[in-house]
Each structure stands twice: as structure tokens, then as C-alpha cells.
C-alpha positions in Angstrom: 0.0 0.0 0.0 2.7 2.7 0.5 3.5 4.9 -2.0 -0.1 3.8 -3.5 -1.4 6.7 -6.5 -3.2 7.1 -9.0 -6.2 8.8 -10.5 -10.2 8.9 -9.5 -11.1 8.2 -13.3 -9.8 4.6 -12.8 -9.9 4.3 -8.8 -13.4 5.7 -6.7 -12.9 7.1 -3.3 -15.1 4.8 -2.1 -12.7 2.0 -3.2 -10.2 3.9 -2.0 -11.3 4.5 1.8 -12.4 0.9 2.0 -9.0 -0.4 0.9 -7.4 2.1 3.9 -9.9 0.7 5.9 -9.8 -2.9 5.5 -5.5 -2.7 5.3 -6.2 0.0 8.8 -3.5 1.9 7.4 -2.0 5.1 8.8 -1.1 8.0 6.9 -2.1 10.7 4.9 -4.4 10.4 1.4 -3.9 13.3 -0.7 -6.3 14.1 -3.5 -5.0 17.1 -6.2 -7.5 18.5 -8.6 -5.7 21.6 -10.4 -4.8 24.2 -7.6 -7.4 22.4 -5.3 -5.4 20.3 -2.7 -7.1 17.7 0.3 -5.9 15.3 2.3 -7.5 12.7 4.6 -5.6 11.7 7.8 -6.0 7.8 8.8 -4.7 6.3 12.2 -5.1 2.5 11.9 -7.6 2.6 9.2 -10.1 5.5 10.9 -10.6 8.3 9.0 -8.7 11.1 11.9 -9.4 14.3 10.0 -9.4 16.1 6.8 -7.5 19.7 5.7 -8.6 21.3 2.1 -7.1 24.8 0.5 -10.4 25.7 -1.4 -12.1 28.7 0.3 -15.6 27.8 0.5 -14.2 24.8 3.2 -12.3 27.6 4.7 -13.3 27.9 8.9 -14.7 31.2 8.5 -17.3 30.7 6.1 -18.6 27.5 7.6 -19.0 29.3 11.1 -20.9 32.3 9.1 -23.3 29.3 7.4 -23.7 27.6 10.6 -24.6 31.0 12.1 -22.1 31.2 14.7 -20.3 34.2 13.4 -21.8 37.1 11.8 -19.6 38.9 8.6 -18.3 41.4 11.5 -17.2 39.3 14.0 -15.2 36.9 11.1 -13.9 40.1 9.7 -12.2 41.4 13.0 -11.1 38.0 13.7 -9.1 37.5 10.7 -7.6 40.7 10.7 -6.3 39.8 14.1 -4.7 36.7 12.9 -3.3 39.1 10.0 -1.6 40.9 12.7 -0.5 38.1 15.4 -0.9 35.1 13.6 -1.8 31.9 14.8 -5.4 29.8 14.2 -9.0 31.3 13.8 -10.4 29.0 15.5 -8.1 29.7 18.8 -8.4 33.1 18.1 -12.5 33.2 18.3 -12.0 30.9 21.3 -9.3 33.7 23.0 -11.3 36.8 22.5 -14.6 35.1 23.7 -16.2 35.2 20.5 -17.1 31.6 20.5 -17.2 28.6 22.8 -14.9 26.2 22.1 -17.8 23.7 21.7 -19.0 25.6 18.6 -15.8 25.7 17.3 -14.8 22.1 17.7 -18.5 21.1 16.5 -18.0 23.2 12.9 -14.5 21.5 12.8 -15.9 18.0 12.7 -18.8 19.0 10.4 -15.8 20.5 7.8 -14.1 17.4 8.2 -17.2 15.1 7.1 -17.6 18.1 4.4 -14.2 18.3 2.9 -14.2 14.1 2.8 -17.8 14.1 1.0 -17.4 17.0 -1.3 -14.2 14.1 -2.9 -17.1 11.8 -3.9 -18.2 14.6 -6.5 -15.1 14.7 -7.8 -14.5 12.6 -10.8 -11.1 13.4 -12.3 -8.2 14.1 -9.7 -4.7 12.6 -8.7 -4.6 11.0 -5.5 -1.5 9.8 -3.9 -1.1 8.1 -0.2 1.6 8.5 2.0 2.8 6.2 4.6 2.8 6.7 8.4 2.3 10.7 7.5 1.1 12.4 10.9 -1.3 15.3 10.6 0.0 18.4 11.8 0.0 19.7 16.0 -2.8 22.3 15.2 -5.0 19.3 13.8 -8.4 19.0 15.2 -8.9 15.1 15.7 -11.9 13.4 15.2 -12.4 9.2 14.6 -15.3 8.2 11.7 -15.9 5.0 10.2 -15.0 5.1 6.9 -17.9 2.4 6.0 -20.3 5.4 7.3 -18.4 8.0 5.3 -18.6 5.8 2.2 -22.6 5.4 2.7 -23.3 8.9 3.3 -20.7 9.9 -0.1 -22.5 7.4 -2.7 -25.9 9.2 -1.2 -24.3 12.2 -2.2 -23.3 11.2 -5.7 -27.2 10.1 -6.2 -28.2 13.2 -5.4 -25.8 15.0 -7.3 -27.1 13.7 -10.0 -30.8 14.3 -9.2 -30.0 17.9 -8.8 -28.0 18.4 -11.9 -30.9 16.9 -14.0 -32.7 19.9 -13.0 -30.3 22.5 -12.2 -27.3 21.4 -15.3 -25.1 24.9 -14.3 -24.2 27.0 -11.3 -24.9 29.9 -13.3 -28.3 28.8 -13.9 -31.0 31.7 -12.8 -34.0 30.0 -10.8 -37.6 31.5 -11.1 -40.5 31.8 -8.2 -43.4 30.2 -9.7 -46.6 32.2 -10.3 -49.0 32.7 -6.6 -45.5 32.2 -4.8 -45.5 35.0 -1.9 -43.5 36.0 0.6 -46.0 35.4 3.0 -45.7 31.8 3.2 -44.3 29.4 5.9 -40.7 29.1 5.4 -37.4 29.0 7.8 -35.0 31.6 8.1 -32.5 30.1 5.8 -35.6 29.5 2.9 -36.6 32.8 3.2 -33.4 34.3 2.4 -32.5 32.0 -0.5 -36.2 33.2 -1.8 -34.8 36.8 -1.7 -31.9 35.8 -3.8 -33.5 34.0 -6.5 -36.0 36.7 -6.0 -32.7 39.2 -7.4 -32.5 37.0 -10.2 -28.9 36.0 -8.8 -26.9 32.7 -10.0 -27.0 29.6 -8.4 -23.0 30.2 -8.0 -24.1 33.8 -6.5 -26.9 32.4 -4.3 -24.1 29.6 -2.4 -21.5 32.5 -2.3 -23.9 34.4 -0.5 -25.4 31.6 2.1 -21.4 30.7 2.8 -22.1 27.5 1.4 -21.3 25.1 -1.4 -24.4 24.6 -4.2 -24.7 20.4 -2.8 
């Protein structure tokens, strides 16, 4: 298994994790698509965590979608890190901004994210390296990667469903006729309704809710 590589158009990340899994190998799998870059940490054969350089997986914008940081708060944060350095997520937790319950909680959730948002991906180079340690800053978390793989190929079906009727992020949606802004809805519905109200993208719409279009 060391040195293992290759490429998702011939090898699935599904067949992938349950190799690691089944072998309970420990190191790090990295996946590179273009400039995107993730890797998957596995102690003997558990998924341990999960790091990713695209910026809709970035800390920030999953604490603004999760509503535990308004565009303020994040904005003050990171321009203290600018300044001092160190993690945002200590940071927040330093200043009193946020528990660090909330902030371990969005951690694990970006985790699970980063590792599903791989099952969409269909042509990338993926390489594993041996006995690789995450780094000290890591957040750890332990997941079954027979879970993992359940909840990614329910992903992939609904992928699809979703790009039968929505083919492009730059697709503009319509209210249908009677719609009105009177009706039942959460807080999160109502302000995607405003959106598609402004006749914004489906790319512009996830931009603005801090989250990815899935």
C-alpha cells in the first residue's frame, strides 16, 4: 500500500477508503485537482481528519453558514490573525467570541464536508503516504469510513438528481406564479427566496449563504 497513487477516473474514493480501511492503514491520502489540494488523515484505518485549501471549506465561512459568526465578528477575527498570527479558531475561542464547543462542532462537520465534497469529484490525482502524521494544530476526530462511504454514494445520487434539473451554477431560478413571501418558510428558505427573487446565479446564491451549491 505505501507509496499507493493514481487517479479517480480509474480508482473511486469509495474504493479507495475501503482499501485504507480494510488494510487499517495510517497515513495521509492526498487528493489534487488543479490548484485544489485535500488530504484525509487515517490512524489504523479511521478516518482522523481532513484539511482542504479551497475557500468555500475555509473555517470562516462555515462558522458564518452555521450562524455562529456574523460577517463582523469573522472580519475582526481574521484581521487579528493578519496581525498576530496563529489559528482562527483559537483566536475566536481567546477573544470570547465563540465557545470552544462551537468551534470544535463546525471542525468535525468540515471534516465530514471536505471528505464528502471528494465523492463529487471525478477526475483528480490522489496519492497516499505512509505513516504521514497530521500536523500539531490538527483538530482530531475518529469516523468509520464504512459510514463516510454510505453517506458519499448518497451524495453522488443526489448529485445527480440535482444536476438533472439544475445542469449549471450559473443557472437563474424562477419563483413560480402565486408564490408570496407570506408563506411558511425557515430563516435560511426565506433568504434563498430573496436571492432567486434578485435573479442571482445559483454560483451567486451559495456564495452568499457561505455555502457550497450540494
Amino acid at each position: 500500500m505505501k507509496g499507493i497513487k493514481g487517479n479517480l477516473s480509474t480508482m473511486s474514493v469509495s474504493d479507495l477508503l475501503q482499501f485504507l480501511a480494510a488494510g487499517r492503514k495510517s497515513g495521509m491520502l492526498r487528493f489534487d485537482r488543479g490548484k485544489l489540494i485535500k488530504q484525509v488523515y487515517f490512524e489504523k484505518g479511521l478516518i482522523i481528519g481532513a484539511n482542504s485549501n479551497d475557500p468555500k471549506e475555509y473555517l470562516g465561512q462555515l462558522l458564518i453558514h452555521y450562524g455562529k459568526l456574523d460577517e463582523g465578528q469573522l472580519k475582526t477575527a481574521l484581521e487579528a490573525q493578519r496581525e498576530a498570527g496563529g489559528r482562527l479558531g483559537e483566536i475566536l475561542v481567546s477573544t470570547g467570541v465563540l465557545p470552544q464547543q462551537d468551534v470544535l462542532q463546525v471542525l468535525r462537520i468540515r471534516t465530514l464536508d471536505i471528505i464528502y465534497d471528494l465523492f463529487l469529484w471525478e477526475d483528480a490525482h490522489f496519492e497516499f503516504f505512509d505513516k504521514e502524521s497530521p500536523p500539531d494544530y490538527f483538530i482530531r476526530i475518529e469516523v468509520d469510513p464504512t459510514k463516510v462511504i454510505m453517506d458519499g454514494v448518497y451524495r453522488i445520487d443526489q448529485w445527480k438528481r440535482y444536476r438533472e434539473l439544475i445542469p449549471s451554477d450559473r443557472t437563474i431560478m424562477e419563483l413560480v406564479p402565486g408564490w408570496t413571501s407570506s408563506a411558511k418558510a425557515s430563516k435560511e428558505v426565506r433568504q434563498i427566496l430573496y436571492f432567486v427573487e434578485k435573479r442571482m446565479t445559483v454560483a451567486e446564491i451559495s456564495y452568499n449563504m457561505h455555502a457550497a451549491p450540494f
